[in-house]
OpenMM code with the backbone's topology and positions (N, CA, C; nanometers):
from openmm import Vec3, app, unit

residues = "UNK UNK UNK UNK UNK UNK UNK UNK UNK UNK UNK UNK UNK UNK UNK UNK UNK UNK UNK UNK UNK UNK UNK UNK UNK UNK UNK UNK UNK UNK UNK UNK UNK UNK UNK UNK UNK UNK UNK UNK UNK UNK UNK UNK UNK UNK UNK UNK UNK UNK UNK UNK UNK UNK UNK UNK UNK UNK UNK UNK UNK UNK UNK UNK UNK UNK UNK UNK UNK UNK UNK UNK UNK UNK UNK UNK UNK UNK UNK UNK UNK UNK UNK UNK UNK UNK UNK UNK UNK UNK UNK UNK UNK UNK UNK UNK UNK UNK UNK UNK UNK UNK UNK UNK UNK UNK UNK UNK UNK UNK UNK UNK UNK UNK UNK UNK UNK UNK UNK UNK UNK UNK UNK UNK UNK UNK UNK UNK UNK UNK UNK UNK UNK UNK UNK UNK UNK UNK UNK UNK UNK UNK UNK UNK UNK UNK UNK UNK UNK UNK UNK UNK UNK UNK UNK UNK UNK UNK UNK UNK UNK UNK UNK UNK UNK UNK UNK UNK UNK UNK UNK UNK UNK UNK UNK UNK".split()
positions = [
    Vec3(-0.3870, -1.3739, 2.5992),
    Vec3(-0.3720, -1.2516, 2.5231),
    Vec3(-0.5087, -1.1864, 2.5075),
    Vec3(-0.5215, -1.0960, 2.5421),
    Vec3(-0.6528, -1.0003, 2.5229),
    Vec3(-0.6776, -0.9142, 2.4194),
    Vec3(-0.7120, -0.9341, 2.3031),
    Vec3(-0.7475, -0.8635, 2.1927),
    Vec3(-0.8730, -0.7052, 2.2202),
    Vec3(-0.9271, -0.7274, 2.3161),
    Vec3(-1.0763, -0.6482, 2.3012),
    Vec3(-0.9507, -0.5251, 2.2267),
    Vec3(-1.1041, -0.4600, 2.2224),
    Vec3(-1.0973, -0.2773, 2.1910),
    Vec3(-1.0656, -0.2221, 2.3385),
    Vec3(-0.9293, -0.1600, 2.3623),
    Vec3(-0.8999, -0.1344, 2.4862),
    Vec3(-0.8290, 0.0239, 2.4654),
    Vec3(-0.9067, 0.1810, 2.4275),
    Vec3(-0.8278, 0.3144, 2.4479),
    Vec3(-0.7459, 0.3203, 2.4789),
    Vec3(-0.6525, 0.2233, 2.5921),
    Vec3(-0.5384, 0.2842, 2.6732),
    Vec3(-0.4576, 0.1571, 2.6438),
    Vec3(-0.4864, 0.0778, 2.5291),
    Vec3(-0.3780, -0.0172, 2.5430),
    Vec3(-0.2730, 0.0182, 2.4018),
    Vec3(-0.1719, -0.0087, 2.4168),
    Vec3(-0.0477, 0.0196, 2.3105),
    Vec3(-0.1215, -0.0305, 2.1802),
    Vec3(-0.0698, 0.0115, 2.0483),
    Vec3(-0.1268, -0.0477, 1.9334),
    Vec3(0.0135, -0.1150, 1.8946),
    Vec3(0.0015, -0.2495, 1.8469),
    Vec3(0.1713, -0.3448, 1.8261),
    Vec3(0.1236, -0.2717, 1.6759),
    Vec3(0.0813, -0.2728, 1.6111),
    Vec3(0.0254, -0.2509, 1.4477),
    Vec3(0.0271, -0.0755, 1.4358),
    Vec3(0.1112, 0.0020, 1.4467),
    Vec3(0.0677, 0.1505, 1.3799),
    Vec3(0.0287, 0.1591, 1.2599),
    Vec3(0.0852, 0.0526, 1.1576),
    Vec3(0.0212, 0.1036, 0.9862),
    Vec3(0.0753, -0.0092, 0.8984),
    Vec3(0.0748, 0.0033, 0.7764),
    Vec3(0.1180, -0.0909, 0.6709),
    Vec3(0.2832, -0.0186, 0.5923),
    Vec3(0.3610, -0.1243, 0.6460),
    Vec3(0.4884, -0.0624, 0.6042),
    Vec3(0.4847, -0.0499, 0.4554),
    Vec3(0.5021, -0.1926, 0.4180),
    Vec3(0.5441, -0.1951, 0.2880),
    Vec3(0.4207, -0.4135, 0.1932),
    Vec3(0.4232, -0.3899, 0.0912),
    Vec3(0.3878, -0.5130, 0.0497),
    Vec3(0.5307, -0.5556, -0.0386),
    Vec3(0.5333, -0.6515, -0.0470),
    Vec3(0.6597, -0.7205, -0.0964),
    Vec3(0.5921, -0.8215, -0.2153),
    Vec3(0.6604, -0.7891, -0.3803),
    Vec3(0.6393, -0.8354, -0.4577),
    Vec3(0.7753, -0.9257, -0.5275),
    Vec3(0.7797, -1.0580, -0.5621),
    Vec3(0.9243, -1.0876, -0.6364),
    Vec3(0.8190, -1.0914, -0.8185),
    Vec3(0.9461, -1.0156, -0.8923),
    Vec3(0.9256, -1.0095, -1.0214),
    Vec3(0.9733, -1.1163, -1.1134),
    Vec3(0.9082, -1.0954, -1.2113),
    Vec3(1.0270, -1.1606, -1.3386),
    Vec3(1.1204, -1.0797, -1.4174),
    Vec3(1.0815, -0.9522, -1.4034),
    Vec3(1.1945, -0.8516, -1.4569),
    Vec3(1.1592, -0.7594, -1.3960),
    Vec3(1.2365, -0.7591, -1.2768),
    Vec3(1.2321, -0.5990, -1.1764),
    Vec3(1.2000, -0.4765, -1.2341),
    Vec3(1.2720, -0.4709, -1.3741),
    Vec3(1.2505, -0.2899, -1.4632),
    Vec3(1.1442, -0.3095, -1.5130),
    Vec3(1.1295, -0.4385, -1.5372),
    Vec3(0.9686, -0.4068, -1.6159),
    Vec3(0.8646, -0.3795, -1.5042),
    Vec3(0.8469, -0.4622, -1.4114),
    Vec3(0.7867, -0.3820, -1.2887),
    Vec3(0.8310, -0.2343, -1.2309),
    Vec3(0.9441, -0.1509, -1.2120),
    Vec3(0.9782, -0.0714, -1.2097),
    Vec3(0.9014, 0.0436, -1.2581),
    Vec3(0.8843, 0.0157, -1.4249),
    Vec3(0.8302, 0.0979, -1.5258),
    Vec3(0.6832, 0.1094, -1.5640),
    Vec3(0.6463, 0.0343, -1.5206),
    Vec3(0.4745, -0.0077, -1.4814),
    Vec3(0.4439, 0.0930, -1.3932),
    Vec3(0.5095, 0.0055, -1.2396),
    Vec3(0.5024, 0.1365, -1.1241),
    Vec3(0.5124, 0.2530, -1.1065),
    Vec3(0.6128, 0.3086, -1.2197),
    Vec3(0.6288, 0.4329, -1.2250),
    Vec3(0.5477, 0.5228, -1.3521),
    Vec3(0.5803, 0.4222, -1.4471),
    Vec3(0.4778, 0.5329, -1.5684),
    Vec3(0.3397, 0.4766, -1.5519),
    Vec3(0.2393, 0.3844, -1.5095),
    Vec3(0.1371, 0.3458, -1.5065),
    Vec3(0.0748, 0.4129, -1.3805),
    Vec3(0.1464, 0.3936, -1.2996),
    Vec3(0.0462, 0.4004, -1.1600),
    Vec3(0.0739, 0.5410, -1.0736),
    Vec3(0.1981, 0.5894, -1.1222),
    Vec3(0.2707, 0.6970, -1.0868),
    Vec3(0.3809, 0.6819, -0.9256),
    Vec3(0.4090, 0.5856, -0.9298),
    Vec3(0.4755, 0.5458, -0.7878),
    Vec3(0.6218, 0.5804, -0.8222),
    Vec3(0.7105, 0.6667, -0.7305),
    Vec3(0.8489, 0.6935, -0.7012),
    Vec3(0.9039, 0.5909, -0.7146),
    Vec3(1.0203, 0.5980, -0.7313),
    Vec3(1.1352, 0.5062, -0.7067),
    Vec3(1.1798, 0.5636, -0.5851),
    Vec3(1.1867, 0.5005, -0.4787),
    Vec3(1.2584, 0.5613, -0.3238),
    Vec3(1.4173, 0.5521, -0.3519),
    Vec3(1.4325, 0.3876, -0.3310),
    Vec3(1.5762, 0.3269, -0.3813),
    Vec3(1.5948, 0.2214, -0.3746),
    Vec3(1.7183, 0.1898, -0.4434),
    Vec3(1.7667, 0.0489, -0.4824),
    Vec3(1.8933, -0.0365, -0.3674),
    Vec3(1.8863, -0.1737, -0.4172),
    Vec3(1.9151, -0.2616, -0.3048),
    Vec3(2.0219, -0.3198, -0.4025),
    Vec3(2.1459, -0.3777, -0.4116),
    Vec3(2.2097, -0.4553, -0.4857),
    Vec3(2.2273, -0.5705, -0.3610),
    Vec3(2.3045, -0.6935, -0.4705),
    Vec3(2.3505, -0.7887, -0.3981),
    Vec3(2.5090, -0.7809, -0.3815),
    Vec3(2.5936, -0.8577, -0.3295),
    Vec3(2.7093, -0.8722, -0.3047),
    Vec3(2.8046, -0.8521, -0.4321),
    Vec3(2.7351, -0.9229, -0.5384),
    Vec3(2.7624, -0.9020, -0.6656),
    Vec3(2.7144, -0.8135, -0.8080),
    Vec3(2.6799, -0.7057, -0.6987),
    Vec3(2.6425, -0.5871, -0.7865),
    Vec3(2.5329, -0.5989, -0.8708),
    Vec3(2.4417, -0.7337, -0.8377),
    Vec3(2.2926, -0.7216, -0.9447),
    Vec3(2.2222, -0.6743, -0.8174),
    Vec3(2.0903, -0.6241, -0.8974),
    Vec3(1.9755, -0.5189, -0.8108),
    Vec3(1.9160, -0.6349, -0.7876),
    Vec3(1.9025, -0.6180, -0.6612),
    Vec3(1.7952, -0.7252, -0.5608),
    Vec3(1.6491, -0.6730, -0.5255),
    Vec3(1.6371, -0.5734, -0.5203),
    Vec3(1.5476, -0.4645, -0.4470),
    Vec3(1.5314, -0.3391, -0.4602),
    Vec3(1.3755, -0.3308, -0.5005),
    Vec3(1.3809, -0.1838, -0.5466),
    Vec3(1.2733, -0.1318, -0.4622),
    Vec3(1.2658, -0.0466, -0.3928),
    Vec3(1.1223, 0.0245, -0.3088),
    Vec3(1.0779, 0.1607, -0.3754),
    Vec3(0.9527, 0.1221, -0.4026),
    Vec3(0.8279, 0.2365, -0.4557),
    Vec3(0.7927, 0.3031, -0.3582),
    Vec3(0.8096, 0.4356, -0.3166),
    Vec3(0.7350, 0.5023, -0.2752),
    Vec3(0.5596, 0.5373, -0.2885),
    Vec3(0.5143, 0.5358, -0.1399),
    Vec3(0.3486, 0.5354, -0.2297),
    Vec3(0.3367, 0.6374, -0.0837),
    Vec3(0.3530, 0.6394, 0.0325),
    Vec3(0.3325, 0.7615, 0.0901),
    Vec3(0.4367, 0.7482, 0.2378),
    Vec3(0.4322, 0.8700, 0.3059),
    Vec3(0.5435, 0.8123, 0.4171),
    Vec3(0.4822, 0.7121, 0.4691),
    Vec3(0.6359, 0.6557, 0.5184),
    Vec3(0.6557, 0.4934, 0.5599),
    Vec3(0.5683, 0.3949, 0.4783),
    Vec3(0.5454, 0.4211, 0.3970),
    Vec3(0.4506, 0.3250, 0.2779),
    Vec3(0.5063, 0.3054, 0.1711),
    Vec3(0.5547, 0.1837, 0.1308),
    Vec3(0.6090, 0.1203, -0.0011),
    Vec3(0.5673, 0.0156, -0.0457),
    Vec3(0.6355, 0.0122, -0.1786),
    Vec3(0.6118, -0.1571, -0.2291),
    Vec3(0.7314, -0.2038, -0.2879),
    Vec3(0.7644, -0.3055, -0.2306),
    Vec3(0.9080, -0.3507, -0.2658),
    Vec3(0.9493, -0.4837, -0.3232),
    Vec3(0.9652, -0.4253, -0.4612),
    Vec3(1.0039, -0.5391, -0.5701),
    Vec3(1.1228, -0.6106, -0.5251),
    Vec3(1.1024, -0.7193, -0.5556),
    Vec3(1.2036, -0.8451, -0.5624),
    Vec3(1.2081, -0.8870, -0.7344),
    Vec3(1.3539, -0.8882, -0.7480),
    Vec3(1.4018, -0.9599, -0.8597),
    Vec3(1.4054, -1.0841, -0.8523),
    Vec3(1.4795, -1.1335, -1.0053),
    Vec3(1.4521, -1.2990, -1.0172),
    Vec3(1.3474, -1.4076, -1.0017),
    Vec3(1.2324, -1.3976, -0.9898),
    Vec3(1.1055, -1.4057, -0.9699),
    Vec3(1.1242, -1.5584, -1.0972),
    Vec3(1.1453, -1.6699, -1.0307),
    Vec3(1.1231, -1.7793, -1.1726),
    Vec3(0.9716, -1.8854, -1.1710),
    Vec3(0.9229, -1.9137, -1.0531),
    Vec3(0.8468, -1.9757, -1.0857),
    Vec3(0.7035, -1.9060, -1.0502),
    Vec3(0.5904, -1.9546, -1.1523),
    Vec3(0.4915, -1.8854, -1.1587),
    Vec3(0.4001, -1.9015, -1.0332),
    Vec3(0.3030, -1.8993, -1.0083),
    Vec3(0.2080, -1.9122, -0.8543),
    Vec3(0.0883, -1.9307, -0.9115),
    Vec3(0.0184, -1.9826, -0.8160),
    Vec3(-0.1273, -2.0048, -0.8858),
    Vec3(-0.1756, -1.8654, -0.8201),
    Vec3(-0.2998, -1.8044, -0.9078),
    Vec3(-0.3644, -1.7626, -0.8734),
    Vec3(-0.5083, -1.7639, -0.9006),
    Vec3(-0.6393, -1.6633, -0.8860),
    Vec3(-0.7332, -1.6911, -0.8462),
    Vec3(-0.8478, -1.6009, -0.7794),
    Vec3(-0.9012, -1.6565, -0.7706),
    Vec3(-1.1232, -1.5577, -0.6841),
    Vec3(-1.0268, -1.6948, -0.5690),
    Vec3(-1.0354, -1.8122, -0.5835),
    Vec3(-1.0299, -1.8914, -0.4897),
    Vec3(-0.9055, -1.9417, -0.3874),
    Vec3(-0.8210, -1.8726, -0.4392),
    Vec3(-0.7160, -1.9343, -0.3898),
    Vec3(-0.6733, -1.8769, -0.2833),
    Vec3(-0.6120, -1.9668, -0.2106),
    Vec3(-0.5843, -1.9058, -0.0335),
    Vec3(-0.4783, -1.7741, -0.0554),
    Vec3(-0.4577, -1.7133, 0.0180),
    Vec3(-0.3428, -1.5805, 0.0384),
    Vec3(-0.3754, -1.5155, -0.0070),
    Vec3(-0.3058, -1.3865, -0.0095),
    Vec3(-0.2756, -1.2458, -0.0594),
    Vec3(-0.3938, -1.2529, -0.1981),
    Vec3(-0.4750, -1.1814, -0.2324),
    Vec3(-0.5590, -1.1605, -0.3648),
    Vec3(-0.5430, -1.0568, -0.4480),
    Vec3(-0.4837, -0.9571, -0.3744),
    Vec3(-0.4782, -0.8129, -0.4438),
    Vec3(-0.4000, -0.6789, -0.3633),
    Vec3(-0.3454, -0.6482, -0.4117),
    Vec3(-0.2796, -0.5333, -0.3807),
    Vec3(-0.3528, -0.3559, -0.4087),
    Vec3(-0.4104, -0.2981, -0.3195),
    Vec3(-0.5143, -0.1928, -0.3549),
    Vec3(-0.4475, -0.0322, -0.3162),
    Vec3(-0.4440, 0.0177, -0.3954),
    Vec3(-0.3353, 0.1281, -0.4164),
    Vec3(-0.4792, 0.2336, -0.3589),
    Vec3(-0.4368, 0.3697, -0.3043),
    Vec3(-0.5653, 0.4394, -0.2710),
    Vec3(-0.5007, 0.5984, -0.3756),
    Vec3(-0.6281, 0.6837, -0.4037),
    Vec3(-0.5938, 0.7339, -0.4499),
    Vec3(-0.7160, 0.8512, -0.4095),
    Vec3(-0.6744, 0.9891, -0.4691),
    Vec3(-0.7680, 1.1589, -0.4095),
    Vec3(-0.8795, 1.1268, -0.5372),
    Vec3(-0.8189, 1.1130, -0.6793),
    Vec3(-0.9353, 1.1212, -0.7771),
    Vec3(-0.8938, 1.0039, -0.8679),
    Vec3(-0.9920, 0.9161, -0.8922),
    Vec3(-1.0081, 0.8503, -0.9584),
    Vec3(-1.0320, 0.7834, -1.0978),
    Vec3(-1.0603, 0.9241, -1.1394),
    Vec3(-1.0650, 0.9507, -1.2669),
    Vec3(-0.9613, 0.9984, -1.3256),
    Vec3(-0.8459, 1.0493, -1.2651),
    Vec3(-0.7400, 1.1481, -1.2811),
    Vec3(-0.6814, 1.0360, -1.3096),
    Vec3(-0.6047, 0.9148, -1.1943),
    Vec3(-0.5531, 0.7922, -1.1671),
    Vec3(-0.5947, 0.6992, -1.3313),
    Vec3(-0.7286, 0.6868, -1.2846),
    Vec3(-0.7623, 0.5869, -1.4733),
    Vec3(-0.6982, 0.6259, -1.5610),
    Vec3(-0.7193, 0.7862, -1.5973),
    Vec3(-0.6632, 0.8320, -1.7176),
    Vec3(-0.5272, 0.8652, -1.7659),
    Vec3(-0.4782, 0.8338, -1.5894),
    Vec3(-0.3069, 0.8398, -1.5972),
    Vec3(-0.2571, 0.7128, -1.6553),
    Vec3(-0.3596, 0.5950, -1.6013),
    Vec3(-0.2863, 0.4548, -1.6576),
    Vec3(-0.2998, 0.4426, -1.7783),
    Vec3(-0.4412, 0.4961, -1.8136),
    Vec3(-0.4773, 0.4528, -1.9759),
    Vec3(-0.3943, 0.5224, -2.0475),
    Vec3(-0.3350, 0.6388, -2.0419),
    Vec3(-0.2807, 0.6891, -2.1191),
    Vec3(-0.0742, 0.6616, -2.0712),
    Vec3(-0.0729, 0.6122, -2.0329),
    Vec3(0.0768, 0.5431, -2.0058),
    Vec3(0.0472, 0.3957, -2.0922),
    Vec3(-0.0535, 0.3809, -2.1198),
    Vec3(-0.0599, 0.2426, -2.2005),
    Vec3(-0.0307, 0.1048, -2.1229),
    Vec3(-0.0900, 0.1122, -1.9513),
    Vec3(-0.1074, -0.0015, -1.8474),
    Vec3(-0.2414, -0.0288, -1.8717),
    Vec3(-0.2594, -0.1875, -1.8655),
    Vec3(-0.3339, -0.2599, -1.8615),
    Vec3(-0.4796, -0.2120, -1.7763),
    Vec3(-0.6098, -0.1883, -1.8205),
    Vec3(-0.6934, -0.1295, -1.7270),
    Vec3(-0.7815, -0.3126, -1.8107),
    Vec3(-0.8432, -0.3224, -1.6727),
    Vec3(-0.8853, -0.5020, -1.6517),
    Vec3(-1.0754, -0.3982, -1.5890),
    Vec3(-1.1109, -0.2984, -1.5675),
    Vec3(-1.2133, -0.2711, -1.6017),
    Vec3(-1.2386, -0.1427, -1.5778),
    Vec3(-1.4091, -0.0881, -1.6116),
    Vec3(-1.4533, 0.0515, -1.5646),
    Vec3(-1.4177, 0.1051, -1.4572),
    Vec3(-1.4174, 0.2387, -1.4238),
    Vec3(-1.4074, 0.3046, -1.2698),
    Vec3(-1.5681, 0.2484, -1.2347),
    Vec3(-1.5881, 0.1437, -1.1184),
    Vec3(-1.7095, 0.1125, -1.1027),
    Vec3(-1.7154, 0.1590, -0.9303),
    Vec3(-1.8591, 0.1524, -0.8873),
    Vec3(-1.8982, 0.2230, -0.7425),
    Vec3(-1.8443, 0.0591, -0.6941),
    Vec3(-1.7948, 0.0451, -0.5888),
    Vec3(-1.7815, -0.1035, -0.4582),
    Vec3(-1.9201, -0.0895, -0.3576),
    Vec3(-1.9465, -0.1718, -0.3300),
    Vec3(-2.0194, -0.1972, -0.2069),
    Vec3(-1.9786, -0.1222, -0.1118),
    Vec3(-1.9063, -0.0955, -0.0911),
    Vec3(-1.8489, -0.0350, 0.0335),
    Vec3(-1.8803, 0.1509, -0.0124),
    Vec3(-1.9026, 0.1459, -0.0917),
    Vec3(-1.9250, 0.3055, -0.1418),
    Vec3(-1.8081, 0.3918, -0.2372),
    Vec3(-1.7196, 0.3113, -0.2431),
    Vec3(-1.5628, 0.3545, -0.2923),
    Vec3(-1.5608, 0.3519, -0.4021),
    Vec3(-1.4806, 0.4491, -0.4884),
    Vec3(-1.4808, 0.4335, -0.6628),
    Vec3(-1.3755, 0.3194, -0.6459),
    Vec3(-1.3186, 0.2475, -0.7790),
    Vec3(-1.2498, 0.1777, -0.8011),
    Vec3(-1.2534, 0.1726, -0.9555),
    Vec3(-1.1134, 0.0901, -0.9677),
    Vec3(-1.1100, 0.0538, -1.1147),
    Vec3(-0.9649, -0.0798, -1.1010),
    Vec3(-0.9530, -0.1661, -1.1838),
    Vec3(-0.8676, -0.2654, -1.1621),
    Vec3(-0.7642, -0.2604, -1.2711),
    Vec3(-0.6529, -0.3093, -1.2249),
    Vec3(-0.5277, -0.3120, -1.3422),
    Vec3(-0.4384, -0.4650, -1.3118),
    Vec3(-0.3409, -0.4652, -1.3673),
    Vec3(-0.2372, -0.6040, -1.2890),
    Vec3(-0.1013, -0.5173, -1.4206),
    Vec3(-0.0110, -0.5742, -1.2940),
    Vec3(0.1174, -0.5174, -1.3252),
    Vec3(0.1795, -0.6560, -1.4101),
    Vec3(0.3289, -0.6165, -1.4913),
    Vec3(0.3628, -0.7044, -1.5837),
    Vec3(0.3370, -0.8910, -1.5058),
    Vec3(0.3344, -0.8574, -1.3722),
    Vec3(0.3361, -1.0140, -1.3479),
    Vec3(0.2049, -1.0926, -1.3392),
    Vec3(0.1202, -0.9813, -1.3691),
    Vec3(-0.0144, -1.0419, -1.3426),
    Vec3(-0.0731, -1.0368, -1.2022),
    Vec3(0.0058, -0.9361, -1.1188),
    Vec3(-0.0912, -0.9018, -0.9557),
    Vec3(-0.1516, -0.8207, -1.0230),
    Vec3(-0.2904, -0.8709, -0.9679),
    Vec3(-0.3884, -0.7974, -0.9389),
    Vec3(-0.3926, -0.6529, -0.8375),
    Vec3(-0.4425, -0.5250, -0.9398),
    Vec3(-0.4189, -0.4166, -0.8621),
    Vec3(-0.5339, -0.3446, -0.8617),
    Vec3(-0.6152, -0.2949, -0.7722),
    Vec3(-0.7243, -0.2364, -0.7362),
    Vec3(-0.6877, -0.0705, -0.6890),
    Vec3(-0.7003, 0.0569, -0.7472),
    Vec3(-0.7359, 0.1532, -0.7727),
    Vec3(-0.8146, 0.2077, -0.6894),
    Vec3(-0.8470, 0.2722, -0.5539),
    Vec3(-0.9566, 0.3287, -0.5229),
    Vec3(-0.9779, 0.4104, -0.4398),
    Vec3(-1.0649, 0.4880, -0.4661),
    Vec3(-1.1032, 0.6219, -0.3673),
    Vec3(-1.2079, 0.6223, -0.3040),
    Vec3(-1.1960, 0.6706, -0.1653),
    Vec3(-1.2555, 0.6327, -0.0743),
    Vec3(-1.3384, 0.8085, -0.0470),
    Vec3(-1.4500, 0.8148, -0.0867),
    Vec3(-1.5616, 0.9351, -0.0541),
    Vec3(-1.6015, 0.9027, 0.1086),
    Vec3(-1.6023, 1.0371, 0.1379),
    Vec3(-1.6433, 1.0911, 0.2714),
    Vec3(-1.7653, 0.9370, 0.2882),
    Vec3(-1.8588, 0.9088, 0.2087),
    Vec3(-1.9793, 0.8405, 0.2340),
    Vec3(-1.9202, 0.6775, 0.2259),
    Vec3(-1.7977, 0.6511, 0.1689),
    Vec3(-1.7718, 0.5347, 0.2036),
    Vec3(-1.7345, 0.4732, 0.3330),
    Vec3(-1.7905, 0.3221, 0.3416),
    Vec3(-1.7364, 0.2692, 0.4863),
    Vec3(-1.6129, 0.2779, 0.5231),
    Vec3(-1.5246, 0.2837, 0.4355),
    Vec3(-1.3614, 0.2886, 0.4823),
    Vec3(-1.3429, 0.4484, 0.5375),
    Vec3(-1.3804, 0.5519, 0.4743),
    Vec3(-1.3766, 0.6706, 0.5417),
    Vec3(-1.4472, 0.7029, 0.6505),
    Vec3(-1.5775, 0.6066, 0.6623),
    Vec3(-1.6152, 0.6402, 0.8008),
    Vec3(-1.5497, 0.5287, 0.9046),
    Vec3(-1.5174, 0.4550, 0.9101),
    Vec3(-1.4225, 0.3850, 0.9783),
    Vec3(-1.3047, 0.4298, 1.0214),
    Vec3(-1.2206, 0.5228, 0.9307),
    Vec3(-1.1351, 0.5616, 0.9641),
    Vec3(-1.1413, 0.6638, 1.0347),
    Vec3(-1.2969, 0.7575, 1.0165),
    Vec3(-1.3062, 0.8625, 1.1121),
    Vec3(-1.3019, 0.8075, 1.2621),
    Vec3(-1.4024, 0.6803, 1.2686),
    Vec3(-1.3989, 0.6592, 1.3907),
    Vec3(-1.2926, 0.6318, 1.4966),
    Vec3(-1.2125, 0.5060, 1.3862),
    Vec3(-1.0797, 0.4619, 1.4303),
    Vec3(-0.9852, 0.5984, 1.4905),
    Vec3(-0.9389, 0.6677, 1.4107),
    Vec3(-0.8814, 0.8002, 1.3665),
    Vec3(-0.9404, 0.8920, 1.5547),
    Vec3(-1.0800, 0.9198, 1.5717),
    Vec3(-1.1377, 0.9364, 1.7395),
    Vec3(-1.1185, 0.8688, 1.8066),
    Vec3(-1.1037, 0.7221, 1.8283),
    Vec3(-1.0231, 0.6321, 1.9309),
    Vec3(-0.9166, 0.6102, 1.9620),
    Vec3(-0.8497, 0.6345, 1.8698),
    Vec3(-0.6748, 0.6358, 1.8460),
    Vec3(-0.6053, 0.6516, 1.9765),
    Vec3(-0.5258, 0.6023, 2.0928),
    Vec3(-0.5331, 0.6717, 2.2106),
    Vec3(-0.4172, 0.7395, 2.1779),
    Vec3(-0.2856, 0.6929, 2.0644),
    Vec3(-0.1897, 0.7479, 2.0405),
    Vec3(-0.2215, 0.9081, 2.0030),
    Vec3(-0.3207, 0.8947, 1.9094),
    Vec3(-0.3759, 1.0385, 1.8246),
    Vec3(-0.3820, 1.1495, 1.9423),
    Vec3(-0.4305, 1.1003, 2.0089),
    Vec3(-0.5368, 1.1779, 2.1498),
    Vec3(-0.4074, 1.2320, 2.2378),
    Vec3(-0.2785, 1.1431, 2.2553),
    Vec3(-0.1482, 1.1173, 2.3029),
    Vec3(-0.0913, 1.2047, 2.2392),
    Vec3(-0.0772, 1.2155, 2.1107),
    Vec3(0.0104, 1.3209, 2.0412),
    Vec3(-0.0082, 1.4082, 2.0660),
    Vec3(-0.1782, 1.4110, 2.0472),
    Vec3(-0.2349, 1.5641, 2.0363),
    Vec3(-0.1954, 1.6988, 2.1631),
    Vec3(-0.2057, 1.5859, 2.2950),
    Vec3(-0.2095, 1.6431, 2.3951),
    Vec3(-0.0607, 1.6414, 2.4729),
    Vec3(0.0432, 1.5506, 2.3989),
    Vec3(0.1688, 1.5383, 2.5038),
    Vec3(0.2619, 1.6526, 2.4631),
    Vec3(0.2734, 1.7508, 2.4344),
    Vec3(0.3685, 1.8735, 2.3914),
    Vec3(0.4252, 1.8562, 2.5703),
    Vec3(0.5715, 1.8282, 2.5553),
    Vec3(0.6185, 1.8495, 2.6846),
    Vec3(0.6590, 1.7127, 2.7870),
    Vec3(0.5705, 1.6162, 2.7284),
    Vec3(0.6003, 1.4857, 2.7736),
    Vec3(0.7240, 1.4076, 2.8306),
    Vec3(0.6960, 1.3107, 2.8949),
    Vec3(0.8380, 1.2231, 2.9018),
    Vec3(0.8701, 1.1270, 2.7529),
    Vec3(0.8062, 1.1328, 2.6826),
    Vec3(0.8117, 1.0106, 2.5984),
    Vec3(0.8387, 1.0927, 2.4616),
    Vec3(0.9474, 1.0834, 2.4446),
    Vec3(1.0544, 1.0576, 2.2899),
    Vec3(1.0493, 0.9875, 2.2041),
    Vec3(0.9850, 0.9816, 2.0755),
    Vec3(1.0232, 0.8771, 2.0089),
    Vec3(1.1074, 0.8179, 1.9340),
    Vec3(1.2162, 0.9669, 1.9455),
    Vec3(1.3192, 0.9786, 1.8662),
    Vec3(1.4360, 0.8622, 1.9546),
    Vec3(1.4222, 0.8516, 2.1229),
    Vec3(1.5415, 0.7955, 2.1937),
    Vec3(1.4446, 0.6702, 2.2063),
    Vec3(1.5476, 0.5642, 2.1889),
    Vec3(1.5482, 0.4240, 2.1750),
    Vec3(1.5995, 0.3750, 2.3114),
    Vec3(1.5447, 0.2636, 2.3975),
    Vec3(1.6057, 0.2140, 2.5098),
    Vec3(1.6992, 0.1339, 2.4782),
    Vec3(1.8306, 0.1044, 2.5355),
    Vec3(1.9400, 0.0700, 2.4607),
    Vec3(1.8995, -0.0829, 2.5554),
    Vec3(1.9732, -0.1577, 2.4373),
    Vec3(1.8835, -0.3158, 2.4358),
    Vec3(2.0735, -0.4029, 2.5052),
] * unit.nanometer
topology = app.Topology()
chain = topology.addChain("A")
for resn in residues:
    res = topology.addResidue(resn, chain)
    for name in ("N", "CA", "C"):
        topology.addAtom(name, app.Element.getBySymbol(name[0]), res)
């Protein structure tokens, strides 16, 4: 398998669908998500027996976060512990975002502080205790210049830009 940096090779990865959270009380996560952080409700999932299994937050196209109910046993967490550490929501202003949580009465865990990376930030954790990171990414941060670059290599980008007229549909599916 050949990983390099290759312009003309397919990307298997276009983006980040969704993160998947199980709760201890889906509405109370629900209501966090929505009056704290400002995230949609897209829609809901029941089970066979009419309890809600699944709820998906809208956070931008094709981008969600999708609660799981029934959530019983706790997890370790941690600075040290292996897996997943944090869930990092992005946002235009940062200050706007703080003052939306603080004043919905969500948990703010610290200052809007500068990152290493150049990015504002500020931290929260939802009723279950994930850790949630806040942050905006300025023209001068590494993630925005990364993405400029990424964003100029793109061969799809370059593909879009230029295929008006093409053979390639993305709407028709090869029948399997």
């Amino acid at each position: 398998m050949n990983n390099q940096h290759d312009n003309q090779m397919f990307r298997t990865v276009a983006g980040l669908s969704h993160v998947a959270i199980r709760t201890r009380s889906i509405l109370d996560s629900v209501r966090y998500y929505t009056d704290a952080l400002g995230l949609q409700e897209a829609f809901r999932m029941f089970r066979e027996d009419g309890s809600l299994a699944t709820v998906y937050m809208y956070i931008a196209p094709g981008q969600y976060l999708e609660l799981f109910s029934d959530g019983t046993r706790e997890g370790i967490t941690g600075p040290d512990v292996i897996g997943i550490c944090h869930l990092c929501l992005m946002t235009k202003d940062i200050h706007r975002s703080y003052d939306a949580v603080k004043a919905a009465g969500g948990p703010l865990d610290s200052e809007i502080k500068r990152g290493k990376s150049k990015c504002w930030m500020f931290w929260t954790h939802d009723p279950d205790g994930t850790q949630i990171e806040v942050m905006e990414m300025p023209p001068e941060s590494l993630q925005a210049q990364a993405d400029k670059r990424f964003e100029k290599d793109d061969p799809e980008k370059e593909q879009a830009r230029g295929s008006a007229g093409s053979d390639h549909d993305p709407e028709k599916r090869p029948e399997l």
